[in-house]
DSSP file (Angstrom, degrees, kcal/mol; ACC not computed):
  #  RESIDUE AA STRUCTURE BP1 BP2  ACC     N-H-->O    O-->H-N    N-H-->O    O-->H-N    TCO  KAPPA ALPHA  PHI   PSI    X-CA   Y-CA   Z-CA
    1    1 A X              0   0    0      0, 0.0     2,-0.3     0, 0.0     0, 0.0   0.000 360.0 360.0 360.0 127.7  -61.7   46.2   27.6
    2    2 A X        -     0   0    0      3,-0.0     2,-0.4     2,-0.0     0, 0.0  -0.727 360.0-157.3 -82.1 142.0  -60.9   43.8   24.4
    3    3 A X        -     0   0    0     -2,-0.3     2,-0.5     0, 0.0     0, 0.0  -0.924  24.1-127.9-131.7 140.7  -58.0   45.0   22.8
    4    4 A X        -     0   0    0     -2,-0.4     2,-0.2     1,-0.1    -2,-0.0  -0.844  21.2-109.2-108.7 121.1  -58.5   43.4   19.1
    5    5 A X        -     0   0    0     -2,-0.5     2,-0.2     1,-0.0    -1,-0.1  -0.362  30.5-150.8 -51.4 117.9  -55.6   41.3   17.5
    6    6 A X        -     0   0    0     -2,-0.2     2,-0.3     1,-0.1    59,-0.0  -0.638  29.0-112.7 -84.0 148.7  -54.1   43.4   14.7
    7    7 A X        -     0   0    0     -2,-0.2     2,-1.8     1,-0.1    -1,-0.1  -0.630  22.8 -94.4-102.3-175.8  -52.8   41.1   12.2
    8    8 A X     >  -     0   0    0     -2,-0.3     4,-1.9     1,-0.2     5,-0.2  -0.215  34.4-179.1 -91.0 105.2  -49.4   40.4   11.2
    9    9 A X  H  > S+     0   0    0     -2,-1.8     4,-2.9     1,-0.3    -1,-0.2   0.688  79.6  58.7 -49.9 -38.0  -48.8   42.5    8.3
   10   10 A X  H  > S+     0   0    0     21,-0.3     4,-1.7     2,-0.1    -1,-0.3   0.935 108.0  41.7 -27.2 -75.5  -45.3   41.0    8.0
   11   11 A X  H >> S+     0   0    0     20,-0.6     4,-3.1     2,-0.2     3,-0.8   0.961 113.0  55.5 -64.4 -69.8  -46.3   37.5    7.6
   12   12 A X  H 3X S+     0   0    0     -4,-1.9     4,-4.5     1,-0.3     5,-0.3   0.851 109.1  46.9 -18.3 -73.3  -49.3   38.5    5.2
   13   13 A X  H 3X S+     0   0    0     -4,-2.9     4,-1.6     1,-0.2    -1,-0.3   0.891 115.2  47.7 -52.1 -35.5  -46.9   40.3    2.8
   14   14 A X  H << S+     0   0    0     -4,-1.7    -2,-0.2    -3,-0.8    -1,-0.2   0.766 110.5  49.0 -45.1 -43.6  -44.6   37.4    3.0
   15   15 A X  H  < S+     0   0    0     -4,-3.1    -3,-0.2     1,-0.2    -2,-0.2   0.939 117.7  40.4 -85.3 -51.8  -47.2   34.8    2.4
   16   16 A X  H  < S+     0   0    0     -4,-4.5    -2,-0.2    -5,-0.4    -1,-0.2   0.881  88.2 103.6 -69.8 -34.3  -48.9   36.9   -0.9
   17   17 A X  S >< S-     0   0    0     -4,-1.6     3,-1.1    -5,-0.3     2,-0.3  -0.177  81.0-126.1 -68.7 142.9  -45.3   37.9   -2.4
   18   18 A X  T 3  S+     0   0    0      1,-0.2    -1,-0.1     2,-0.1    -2,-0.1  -0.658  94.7  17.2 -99.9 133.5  -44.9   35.4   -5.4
   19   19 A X  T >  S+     0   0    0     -2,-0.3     3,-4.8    -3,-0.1    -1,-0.2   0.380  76.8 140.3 121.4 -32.7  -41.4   33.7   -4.7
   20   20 A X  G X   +     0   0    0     -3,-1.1     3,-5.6     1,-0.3     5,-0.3   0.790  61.2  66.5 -38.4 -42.3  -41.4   34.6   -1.4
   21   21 A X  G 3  S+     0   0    0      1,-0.4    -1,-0.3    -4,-0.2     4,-0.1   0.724  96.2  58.5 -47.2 -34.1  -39.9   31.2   -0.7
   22   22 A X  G <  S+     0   0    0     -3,-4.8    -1,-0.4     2,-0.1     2,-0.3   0.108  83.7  95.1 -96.1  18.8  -36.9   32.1   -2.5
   23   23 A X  S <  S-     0   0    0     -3,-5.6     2,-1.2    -4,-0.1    24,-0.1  -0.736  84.7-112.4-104.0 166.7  -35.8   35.1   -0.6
   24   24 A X  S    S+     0   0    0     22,-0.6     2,-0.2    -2,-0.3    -3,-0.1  -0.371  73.2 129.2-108.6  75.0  -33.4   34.8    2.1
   25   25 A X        -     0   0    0     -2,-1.2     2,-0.4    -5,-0.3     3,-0.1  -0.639  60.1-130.8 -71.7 151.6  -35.9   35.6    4.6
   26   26 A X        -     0   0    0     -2,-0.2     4,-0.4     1,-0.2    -2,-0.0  -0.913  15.8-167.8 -92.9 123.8  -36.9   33.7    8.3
   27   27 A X  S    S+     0   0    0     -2,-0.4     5,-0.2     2,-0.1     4,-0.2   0.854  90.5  42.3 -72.4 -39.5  -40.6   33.7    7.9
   28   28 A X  S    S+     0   0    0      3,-0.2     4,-0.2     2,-0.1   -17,-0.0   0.777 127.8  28.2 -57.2 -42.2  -40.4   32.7   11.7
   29   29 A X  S >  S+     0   0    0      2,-0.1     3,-1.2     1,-0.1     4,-0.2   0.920 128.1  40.1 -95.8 -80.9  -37.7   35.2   12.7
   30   30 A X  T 3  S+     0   0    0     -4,-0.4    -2,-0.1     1,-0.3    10,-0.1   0.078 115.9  51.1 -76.3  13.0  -38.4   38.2    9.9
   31   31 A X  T 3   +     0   0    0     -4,-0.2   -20,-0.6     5,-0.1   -21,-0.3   0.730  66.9 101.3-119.6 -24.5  -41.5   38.0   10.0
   32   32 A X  S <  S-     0   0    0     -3,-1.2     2,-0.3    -4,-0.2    -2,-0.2   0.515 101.9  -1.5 -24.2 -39.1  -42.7   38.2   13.5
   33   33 A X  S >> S-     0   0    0     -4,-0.2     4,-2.0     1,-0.1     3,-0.6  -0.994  75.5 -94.4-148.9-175.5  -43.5   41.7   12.7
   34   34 A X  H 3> S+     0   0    0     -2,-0.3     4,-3.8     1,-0.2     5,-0.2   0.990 123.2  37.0 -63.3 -54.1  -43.6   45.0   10.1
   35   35 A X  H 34 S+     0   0    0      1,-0.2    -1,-0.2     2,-0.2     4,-0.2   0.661 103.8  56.9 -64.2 -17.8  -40.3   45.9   11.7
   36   36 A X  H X> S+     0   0    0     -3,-0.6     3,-1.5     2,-0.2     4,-1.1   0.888 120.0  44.0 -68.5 -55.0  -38.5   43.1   12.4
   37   37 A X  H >X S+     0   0    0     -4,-2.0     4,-1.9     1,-0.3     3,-1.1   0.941 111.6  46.0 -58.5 -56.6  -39.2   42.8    8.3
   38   38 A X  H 3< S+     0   0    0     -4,-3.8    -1,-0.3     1,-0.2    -2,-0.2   0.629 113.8  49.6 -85.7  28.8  -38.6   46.0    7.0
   39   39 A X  H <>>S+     0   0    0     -3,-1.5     4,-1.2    -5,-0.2     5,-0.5   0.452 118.2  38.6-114.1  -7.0  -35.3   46.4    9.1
   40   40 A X  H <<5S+     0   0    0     -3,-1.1     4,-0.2    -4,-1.1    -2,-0.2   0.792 120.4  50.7-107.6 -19.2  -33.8   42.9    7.9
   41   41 A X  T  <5S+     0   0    0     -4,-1.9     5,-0.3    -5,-0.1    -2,-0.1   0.389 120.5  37.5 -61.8 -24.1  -35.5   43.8    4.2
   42   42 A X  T  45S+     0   0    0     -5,-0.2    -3,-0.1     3,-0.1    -2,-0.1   0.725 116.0  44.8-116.3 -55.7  -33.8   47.0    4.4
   43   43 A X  T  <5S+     0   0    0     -4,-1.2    -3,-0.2     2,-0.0    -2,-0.1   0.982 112.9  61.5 -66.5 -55.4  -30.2   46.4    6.2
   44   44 A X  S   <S-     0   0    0     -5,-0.5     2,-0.6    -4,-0.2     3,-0.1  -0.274  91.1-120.2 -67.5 163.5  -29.6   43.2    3.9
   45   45 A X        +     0   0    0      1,-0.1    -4,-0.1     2,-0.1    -3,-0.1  -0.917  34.3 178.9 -90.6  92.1  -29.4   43.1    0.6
   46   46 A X        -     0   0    0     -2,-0.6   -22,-0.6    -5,-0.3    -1,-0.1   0.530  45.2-123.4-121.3 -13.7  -32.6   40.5    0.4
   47   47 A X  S    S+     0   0    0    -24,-0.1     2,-0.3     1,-0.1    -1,-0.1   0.774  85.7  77.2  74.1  22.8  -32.0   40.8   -3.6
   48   48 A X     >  -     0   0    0      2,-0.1     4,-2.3     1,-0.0    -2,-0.2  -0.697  54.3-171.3-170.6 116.9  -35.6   42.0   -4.9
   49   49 A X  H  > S+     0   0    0     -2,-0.3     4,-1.3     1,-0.2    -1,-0.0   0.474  87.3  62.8 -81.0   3.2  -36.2   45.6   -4.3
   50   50 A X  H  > S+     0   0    0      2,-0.2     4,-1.5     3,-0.2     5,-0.3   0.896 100.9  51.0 -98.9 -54.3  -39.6   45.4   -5.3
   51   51 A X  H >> S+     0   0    0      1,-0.2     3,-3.0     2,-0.2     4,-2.2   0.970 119.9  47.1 -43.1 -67.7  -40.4   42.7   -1.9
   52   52 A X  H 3X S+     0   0    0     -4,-2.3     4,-1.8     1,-0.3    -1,-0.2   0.856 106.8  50.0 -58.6 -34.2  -38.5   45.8   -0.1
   53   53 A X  H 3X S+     0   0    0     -4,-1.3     4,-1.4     2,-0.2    -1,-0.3   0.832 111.5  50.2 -60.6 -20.8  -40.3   48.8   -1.6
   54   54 A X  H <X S+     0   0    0     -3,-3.0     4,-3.3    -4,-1.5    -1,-0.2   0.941 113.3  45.1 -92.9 -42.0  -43.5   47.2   -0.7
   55   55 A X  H  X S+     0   0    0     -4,-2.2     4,-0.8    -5,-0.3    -2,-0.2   0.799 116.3  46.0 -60.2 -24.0  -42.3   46.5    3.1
   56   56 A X  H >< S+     0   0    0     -4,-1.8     3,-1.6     3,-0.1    -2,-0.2   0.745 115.3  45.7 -86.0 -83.0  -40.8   50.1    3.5
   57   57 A X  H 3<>S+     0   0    0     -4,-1.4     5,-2.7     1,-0.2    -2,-0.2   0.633 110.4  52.5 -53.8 -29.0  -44.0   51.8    1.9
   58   58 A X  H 3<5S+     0   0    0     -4,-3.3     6,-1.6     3,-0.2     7,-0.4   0.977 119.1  40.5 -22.4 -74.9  -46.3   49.3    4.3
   59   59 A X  T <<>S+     0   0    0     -3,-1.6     5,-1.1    -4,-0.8     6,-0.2   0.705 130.1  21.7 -70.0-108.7  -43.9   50.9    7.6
   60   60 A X  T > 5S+     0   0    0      1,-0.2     3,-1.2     3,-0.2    -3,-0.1   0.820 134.5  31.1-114.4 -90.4  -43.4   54.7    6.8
   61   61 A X  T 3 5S+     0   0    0      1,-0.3     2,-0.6     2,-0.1    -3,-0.2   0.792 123.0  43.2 -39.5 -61.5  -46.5   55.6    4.3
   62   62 A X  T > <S-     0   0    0     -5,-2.7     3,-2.9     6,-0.1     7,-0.7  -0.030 102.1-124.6 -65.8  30.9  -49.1   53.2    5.5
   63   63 A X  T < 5 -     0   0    0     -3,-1.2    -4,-0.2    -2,-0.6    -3,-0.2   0.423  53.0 -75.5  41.0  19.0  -48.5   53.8    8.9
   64   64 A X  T 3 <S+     0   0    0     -6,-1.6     2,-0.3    -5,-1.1    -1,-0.2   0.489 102.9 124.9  36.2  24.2  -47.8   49.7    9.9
   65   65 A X  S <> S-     0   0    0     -3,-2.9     4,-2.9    -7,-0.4    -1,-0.2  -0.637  79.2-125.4-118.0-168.3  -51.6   49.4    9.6
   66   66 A X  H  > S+     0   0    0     -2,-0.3     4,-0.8     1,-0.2     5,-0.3   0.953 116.2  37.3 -76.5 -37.5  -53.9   47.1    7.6
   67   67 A X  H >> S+     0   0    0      2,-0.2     4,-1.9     3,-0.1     3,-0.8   0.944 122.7  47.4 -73.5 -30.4  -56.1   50.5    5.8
   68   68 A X  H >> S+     0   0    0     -6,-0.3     3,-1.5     1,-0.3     4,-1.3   0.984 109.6  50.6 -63.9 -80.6  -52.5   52.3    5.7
   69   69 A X  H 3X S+     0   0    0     -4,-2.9     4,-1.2    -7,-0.7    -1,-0.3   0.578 121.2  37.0 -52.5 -17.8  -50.7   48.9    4.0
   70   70 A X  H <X>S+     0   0    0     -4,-0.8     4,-2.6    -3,-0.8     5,-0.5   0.726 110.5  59.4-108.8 -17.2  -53.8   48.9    1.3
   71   71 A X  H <X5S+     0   0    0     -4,-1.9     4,-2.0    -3,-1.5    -2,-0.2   0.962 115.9  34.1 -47.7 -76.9  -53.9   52.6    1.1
   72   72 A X  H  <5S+     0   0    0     -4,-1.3    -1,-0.2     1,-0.3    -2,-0.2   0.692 120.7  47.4 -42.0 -47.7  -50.1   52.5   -0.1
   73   73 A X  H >X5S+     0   0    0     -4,-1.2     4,-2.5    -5,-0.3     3,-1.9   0.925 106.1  56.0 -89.4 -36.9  -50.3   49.6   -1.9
   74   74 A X  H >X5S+     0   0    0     -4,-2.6     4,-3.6     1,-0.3     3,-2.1   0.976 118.8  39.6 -46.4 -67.9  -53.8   50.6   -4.0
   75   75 A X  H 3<<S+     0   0    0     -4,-2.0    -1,-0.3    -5,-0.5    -2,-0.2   0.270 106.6  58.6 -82.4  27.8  -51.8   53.9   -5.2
   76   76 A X  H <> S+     0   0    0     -3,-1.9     4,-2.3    -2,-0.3    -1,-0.3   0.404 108.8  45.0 -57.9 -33.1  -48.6   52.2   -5.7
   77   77 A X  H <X S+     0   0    0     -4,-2.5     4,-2.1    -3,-2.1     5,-0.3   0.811 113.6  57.0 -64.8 -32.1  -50.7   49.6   -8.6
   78   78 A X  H  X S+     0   0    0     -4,-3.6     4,-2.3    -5,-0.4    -3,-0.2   0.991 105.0  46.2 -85.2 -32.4  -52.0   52.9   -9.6
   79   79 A X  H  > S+     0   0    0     -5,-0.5     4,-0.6     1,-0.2    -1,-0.2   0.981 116.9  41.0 -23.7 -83.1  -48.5   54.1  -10.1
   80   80 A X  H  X S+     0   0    0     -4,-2.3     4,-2.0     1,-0.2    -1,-0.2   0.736 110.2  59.6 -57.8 -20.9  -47.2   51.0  -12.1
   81   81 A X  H  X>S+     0   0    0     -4,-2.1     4,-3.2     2,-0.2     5,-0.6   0.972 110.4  39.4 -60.4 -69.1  -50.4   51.0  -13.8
   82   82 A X  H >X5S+     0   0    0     -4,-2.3     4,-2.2    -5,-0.3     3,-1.0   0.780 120.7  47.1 -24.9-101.3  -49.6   55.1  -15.3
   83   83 A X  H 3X5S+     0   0    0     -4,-0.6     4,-0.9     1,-0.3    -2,-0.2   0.643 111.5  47.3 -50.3 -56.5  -46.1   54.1  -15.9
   84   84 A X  H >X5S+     0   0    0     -4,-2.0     3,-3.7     2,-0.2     4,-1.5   0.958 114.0  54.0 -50.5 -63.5  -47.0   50.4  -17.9
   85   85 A X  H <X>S+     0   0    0     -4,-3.2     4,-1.1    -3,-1.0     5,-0.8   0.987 101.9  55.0 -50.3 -48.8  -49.7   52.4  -20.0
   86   86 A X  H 3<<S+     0   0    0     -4,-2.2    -1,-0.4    -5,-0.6     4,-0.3   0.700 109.9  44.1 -72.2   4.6  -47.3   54.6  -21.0
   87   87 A X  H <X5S+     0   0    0     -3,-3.7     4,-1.6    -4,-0.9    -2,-0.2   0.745 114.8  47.7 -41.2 -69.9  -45.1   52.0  -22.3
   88   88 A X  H  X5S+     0   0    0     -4,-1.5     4,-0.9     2,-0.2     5,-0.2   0.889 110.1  50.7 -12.8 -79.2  -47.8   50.2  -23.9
   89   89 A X  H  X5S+     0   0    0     -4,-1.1     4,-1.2     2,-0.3     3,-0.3   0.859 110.9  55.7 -31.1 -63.1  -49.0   53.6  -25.4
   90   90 A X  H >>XS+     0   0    0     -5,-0.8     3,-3.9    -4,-0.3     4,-2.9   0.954 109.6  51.1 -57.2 -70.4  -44.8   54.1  -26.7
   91   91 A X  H 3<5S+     0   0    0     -4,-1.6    -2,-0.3     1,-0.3    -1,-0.2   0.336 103.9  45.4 -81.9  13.7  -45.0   51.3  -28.3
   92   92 A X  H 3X5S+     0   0    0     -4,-0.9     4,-2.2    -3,-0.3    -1,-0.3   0.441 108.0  67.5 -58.3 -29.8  -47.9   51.4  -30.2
   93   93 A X  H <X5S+     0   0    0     -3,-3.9     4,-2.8    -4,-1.2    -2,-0.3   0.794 107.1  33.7 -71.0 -58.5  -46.6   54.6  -31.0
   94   94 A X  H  X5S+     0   0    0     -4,-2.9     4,-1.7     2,-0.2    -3,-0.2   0.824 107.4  62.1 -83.7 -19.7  -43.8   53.3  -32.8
   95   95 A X  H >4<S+     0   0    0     -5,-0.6     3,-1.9     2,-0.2     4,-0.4   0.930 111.0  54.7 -66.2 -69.9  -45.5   50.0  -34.3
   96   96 A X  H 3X S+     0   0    0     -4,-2.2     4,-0.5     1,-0.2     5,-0.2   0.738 108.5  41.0  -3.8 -79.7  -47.6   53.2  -35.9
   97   97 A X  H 3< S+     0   0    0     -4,-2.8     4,-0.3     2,-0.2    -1,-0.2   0.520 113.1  56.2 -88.0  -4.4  -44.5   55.1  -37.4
   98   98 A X  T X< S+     0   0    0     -3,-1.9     3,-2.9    -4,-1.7     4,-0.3   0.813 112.6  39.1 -84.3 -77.3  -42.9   51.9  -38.8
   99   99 A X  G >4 S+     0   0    0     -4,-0.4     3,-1.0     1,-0.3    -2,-0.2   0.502 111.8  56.7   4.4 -48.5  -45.8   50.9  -40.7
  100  100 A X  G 3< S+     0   0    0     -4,-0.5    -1,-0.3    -5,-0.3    -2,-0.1   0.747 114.5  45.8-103.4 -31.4  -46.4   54.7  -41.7
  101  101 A X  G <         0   0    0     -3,-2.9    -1,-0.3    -4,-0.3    -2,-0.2   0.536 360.0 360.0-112.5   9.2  -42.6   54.3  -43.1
  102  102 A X    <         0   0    0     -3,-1.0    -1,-0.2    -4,-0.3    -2,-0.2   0.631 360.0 360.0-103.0 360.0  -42.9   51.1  -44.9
């Protein structure tokens, strides 16, 4: 039987995150795999909660696999997506009602 090389989901996120370079991450050491990452991502303060949210939802919601990690991640953009339009949307709102009140 071939048992098919998963890949490393760790390293992947590491490599895409913009910055990454500047966290005080081991790519060598903390990256070696999803747990090794989100438990040093998690116990430390790694100083961007956004690198950690994506590495916790990756491990508990996406199950530590590759359809999981884009399952999680797709409806996490669709999240921030909601939440930005509805900023957008306020402030449009109010560029309106100052106009309407000069």
């Amino acid at each position: 039987m071939i048992k098919i090389q998963q890949p490393n989901l760790a390293r992947i996120v590491y490599d895409a995150y913009p910055h990454s370079d500047l966290l005080p991450i081991d790519p060598e050491a903390d990256c070696r795999d999803l747990r090794t990452l989100m438990h040093r991502a998690w116990d430390d303060d790694i100083g961007d909660s956004l690198f950690r949210f994506l590495v916790i939802e990756i491990v508990e919601g996406g199950e530590s696999t590759l359809s999981g990690a884009i399952r999680v991640i797709e409806r996490a953009r669709d999240d921030v997506e909601a939440v930005l339009q509805a900023l957008i949307d306020a402030q449009a709102h109010r560029h309106e009602r100052s106009k309407a009140h000069v």
